[in-house]
C-alpha positions as CSV (number, residue, x, y, z in Angstrom):
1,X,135.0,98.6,78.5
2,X,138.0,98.4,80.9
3,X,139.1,102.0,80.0
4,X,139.5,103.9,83.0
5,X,136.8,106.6,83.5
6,X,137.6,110.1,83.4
7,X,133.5,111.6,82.4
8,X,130.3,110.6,82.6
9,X,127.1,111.7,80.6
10,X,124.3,112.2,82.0
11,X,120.8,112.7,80.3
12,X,117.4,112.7,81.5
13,X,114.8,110.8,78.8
14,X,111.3,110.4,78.7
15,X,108.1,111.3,80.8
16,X,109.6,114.4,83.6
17,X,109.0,113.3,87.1
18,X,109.6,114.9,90.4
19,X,113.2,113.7,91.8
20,X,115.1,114.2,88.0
21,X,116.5,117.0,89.4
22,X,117.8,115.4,92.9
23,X,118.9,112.4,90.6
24,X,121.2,115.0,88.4
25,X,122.4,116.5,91.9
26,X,123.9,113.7,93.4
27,X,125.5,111.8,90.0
28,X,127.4,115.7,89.5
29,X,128.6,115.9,93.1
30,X,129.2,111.9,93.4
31,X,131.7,112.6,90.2
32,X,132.9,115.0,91.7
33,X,133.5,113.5,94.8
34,X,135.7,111.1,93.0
35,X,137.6,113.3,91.1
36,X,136.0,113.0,87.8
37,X,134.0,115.2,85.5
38,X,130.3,115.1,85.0
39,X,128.7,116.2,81.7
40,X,124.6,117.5,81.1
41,X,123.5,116.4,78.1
42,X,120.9,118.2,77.4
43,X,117.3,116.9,75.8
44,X,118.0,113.4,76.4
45,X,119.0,111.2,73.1
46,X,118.0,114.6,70.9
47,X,120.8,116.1,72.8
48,X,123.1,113.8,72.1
49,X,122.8,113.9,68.6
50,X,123.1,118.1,68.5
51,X,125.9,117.8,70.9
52,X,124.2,119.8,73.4
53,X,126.5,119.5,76.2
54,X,127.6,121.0,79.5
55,X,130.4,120.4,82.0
56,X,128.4,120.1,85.2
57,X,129.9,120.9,88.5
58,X,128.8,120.7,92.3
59,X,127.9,125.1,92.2
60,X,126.1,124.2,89.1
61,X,123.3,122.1,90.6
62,X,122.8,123.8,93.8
63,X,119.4,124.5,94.9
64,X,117.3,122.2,92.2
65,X,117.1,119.0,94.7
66,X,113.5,120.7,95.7
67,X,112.8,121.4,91.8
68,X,109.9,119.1,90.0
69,X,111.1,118.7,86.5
70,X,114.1,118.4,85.0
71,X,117.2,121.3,84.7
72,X,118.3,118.8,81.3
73,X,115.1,118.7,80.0
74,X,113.8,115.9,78.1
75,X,112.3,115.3,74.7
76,X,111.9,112.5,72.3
77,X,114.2,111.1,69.1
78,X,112.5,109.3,66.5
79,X,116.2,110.0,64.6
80,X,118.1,107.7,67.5
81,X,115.8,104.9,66.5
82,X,117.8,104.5,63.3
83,X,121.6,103.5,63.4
84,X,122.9,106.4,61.6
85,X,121.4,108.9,64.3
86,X,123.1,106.7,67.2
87,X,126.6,107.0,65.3
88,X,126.3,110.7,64.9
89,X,125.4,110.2,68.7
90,X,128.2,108.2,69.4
91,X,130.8,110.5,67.9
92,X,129.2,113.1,69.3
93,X,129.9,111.2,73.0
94,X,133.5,110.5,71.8
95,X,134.3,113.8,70.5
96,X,133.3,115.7,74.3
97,X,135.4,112.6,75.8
98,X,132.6,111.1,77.6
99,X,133.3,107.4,78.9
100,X,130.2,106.3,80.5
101,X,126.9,107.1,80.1
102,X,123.7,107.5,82.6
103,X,120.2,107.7,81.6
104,X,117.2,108.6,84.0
105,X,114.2,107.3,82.6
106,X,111.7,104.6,81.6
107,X,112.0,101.5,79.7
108,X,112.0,103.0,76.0
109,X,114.8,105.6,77.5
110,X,117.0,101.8,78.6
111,X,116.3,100.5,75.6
112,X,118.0,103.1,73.8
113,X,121.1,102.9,76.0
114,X,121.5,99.2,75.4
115,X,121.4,99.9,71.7
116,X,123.8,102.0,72.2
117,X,126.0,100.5,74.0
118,X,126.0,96.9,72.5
119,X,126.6,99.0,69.3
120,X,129.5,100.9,70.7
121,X,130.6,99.3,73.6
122,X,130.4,102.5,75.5
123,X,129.4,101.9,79.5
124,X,126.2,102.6,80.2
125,X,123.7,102.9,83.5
126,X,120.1,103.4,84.0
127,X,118.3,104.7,87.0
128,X,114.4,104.6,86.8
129,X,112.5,107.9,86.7
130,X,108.9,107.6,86.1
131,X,106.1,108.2,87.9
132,X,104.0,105.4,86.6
133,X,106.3,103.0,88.9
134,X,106.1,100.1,86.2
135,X,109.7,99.5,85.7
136,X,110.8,95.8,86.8
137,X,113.6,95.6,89.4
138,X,112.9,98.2,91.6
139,X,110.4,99.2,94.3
140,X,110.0,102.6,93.5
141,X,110.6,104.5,90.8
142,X,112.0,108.1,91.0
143,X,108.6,110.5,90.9
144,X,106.2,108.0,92.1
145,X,106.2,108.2,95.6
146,X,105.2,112.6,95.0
147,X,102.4,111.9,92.1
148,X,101.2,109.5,94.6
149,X,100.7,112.3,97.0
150,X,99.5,115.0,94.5
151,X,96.9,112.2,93.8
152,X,95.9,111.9,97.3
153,X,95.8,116.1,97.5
154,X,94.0,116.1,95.0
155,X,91.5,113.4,95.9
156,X,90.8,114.9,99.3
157,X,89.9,118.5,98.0
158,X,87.6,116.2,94.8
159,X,85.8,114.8,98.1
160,X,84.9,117.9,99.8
161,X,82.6,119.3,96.7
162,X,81.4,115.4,96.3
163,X,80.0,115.2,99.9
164,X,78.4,118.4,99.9
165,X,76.3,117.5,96.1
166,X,75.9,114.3,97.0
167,X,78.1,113.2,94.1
168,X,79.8,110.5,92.1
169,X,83.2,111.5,91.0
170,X,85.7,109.5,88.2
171,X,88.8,110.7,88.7
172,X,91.5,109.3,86.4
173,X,95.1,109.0,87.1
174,X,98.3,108.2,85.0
175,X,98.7,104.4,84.2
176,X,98.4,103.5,80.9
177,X,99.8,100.6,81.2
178,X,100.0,99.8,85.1
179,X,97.8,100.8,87.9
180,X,100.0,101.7,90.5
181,X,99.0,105.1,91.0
182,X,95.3,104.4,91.3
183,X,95.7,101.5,93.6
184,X,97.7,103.0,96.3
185,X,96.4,106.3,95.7
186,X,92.8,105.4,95.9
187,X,93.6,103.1,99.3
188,X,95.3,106.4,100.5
189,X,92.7,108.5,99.8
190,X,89.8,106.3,100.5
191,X,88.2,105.4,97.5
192,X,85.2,103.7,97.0
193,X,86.4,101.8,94.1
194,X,89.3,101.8,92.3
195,X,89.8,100.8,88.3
196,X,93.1,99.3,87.0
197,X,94.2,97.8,83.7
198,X,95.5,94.3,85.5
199,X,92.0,93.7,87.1
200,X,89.0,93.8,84.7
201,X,85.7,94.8,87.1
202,X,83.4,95.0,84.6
203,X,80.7,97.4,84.2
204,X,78.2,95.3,85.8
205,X,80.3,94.6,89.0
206,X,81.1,98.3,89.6
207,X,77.2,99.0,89.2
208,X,76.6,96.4,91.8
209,X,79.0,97.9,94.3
210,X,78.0,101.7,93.7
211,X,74.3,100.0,94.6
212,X,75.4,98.7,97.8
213,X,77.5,101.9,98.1
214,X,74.2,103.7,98.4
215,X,72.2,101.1,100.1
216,X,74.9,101.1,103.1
217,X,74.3,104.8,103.4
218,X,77.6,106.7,101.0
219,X,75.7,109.5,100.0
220,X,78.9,110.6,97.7
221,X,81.6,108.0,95.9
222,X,84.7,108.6,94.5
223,X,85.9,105.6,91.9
224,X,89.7,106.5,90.7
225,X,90.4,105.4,87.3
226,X,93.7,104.0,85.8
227,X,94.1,105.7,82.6
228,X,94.5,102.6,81.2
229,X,91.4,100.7,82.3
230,X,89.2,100.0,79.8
231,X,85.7,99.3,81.0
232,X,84.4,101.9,79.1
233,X,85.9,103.4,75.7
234,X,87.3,106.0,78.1
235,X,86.5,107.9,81.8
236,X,83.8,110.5,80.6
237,X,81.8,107.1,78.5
238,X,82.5,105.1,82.0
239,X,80.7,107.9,83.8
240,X,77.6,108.9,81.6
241,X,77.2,104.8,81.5
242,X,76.7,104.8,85.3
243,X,74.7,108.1,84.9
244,X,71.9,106.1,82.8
245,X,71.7,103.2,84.6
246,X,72.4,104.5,88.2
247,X,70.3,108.0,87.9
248,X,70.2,108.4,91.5
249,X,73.8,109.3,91.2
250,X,74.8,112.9,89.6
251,X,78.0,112.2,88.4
252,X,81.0,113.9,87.6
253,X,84.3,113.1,85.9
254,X,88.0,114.9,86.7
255,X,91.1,113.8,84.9
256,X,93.8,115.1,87.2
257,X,96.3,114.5,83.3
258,X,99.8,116.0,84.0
259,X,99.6,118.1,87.2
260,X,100.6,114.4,88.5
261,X,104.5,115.0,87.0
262,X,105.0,118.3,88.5
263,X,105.8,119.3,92.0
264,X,108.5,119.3,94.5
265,X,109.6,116.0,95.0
266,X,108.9,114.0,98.4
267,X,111.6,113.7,100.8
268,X,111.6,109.9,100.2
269,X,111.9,110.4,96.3
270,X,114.7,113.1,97.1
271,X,116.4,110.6,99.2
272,X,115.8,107.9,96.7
273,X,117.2,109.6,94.0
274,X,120.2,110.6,96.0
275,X,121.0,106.8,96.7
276,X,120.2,105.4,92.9
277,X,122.5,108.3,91.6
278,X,125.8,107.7,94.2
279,X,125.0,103.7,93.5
280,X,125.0,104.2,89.7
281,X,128.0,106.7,89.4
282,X,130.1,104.3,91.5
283,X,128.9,100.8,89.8
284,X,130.8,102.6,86.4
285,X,134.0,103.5,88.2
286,X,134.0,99.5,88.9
287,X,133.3,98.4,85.8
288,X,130.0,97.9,85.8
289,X,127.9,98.3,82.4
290,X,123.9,97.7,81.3
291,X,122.1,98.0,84.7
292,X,119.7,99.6,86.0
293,X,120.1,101.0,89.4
294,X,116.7,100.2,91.8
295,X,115.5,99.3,95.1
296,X,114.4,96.3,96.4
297,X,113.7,95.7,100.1
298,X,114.9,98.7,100.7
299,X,118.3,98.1,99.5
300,X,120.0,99.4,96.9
301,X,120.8,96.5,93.7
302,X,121.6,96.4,90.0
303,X,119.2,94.5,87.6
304,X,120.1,94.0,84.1
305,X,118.8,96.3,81.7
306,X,117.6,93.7,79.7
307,X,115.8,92.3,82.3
308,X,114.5,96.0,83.6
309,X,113.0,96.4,79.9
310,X,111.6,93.0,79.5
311,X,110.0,92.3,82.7
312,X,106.8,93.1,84.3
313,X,106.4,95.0,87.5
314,X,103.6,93.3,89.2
315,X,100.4,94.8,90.7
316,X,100.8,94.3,94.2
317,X,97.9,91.6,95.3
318,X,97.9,92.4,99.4
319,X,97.0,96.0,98.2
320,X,94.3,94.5,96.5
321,X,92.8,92.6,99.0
322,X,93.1,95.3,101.8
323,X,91.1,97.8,98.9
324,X,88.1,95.3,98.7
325,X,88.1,94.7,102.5
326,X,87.9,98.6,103.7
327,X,85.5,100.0,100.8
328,X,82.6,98.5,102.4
């Protein structure tokens, strides 16, 4: 992998999240920059194996860095998951005369570019776009910081109708797997209880505190749900539950689903995005190969992609604490 670097790839894989776009942006002009060519490839690992490509230059991507979505789109490959797809792929990455390879994404989207390029020995870098915010070895992931606000929107206009019924409201957020959306979300938008997958309430806790809820004078509550807590079989058995045994509540349920991916991107992901893209574009003119681009303490640093796929991104346990303190 010493060749020198003349074009990279660039694909975007996955979930869409706000920031893709400001993420393609910089890695075009940050090739550019350096006098090298940049090439869209377009519907992530589908793409490469139709050889859907693009030469992408700095004109090319103007005015998308305020764009939700992705101008590369995205789609999934059950063909790449067998090794004659990710020849055809590689051939196809050979035959445009791309060197290097970077994929925005999650951690199914870096596990396909190590495959690919322990198989190959093609250069490859990832930079984490997901709203979710679950990826290990970064802070943020690209997307989270603006579903976090379209939560918080969301939330606050949820709380206007609940005060004036007197209501209970469920509202479930993305997180199937991790609840970093519904904690900091529900802190930010002053929940009265928030659900995640890492910390099992159970149904008779959360009956308690909607009682005391009620005794300390809340004549509405708004509990945000993790899609993937699992109290209840799902949010709208989680609500008629409290329903029958709390029936001074009238409860409702909203699942806010995928209005949470779309949206101009925050300035912060913008910005972040901007950084993970220069960092991972130069890290493959060095030499670099198989990490992911993140931040951590609000500094840019590779982790290994191996490490990125295999390792957990903790709930934050402060967060935690300050949510139980102020829903009194």
């Amino acid at each position: 992998m010493g060749k020198a670097i003349k074009r990279i790839g660039v694909l975007t894989s996955g979930g869409d999240a706000p920031g893709m776009n400001a993420a393609i942006r910089a890695i075009v002009r940050t090739c550019s920059y350096h006098e090298i060519e940049c090439m869209g490839i377009f519907r992530g690992f589908q793409g490469l194996l139709d050889g859907d490509f693009e030469v992408l230059g700095p004109r090319d991507v103007n005015y998308i860095i305020n764009k939700g979505g992705t101008i590369l789109k995205t789609a999934r490959c059950k063909d790449f998951r067998n090794p004659e797809g990710r020849k055809l792929a590689y051939n196809n990455l050979k035959s445009a005369e791309i060197d290097a390879l970077i994929v925005i994404g999650g951690d199914g989207s870096f596990t396909g570019a190590m495959v690919l390029s322990k198989e190959f020995d093609i250069p490859v870098m990832g930079i984490p776009g997901t709203i979710d915010n679950d990826i290990h070895g970064t802070s943020h992931t690209i997307g989270f910081d603006t579903a976090l606000n379209t939560v918080v929107d969301a939330v606050d206009k949820i709380r206007d109708t609940a005060s004036s019924h007197k209501r209970l409201f469920f509202v479930e957020v993305m997180g199937r797997d991790a609840g970093h959306i519904a904690l900091n979300a529900g802190i930010g938008a002053g929940a009265e209880e928030i659900l995640i997958p890492e910390e099992n309430m159970g149904l008779e806790r959360l009956l308690d505190s909607l009682k005391k809820s009620k005794k300390s004078g809340k004549s509405s509550s708004i509990v945000l749900v993790a899609e993937g807590e699992r109290i209840g079989k799902n949010v709208f058995e989680l609500g008629e539950y409290v329903e029958e045994n709390l029936p001074e509540y009238e409860v409702r349920v909203s699942v806010l689903g995928h209005m949470q991916r779309g949206g101009a991107p925050s300035c912060f992901d913008r910005v972040l995005a901007s950084r993970l893209s220069v960092k991972a574009v130069e890290s493959l003119l060095e030499g670099k190969s198989n990490f992911m681009v993140g931040l951590l303490n609000d500094q840019v640093a590779l982790t290994p992609l191996e490490q990125a796929v295999k390792g957990h991104s903790p709930i934050d346990k402060e967060l935690l604490r300050v949510s139980d303190i102020i829903t009194i």
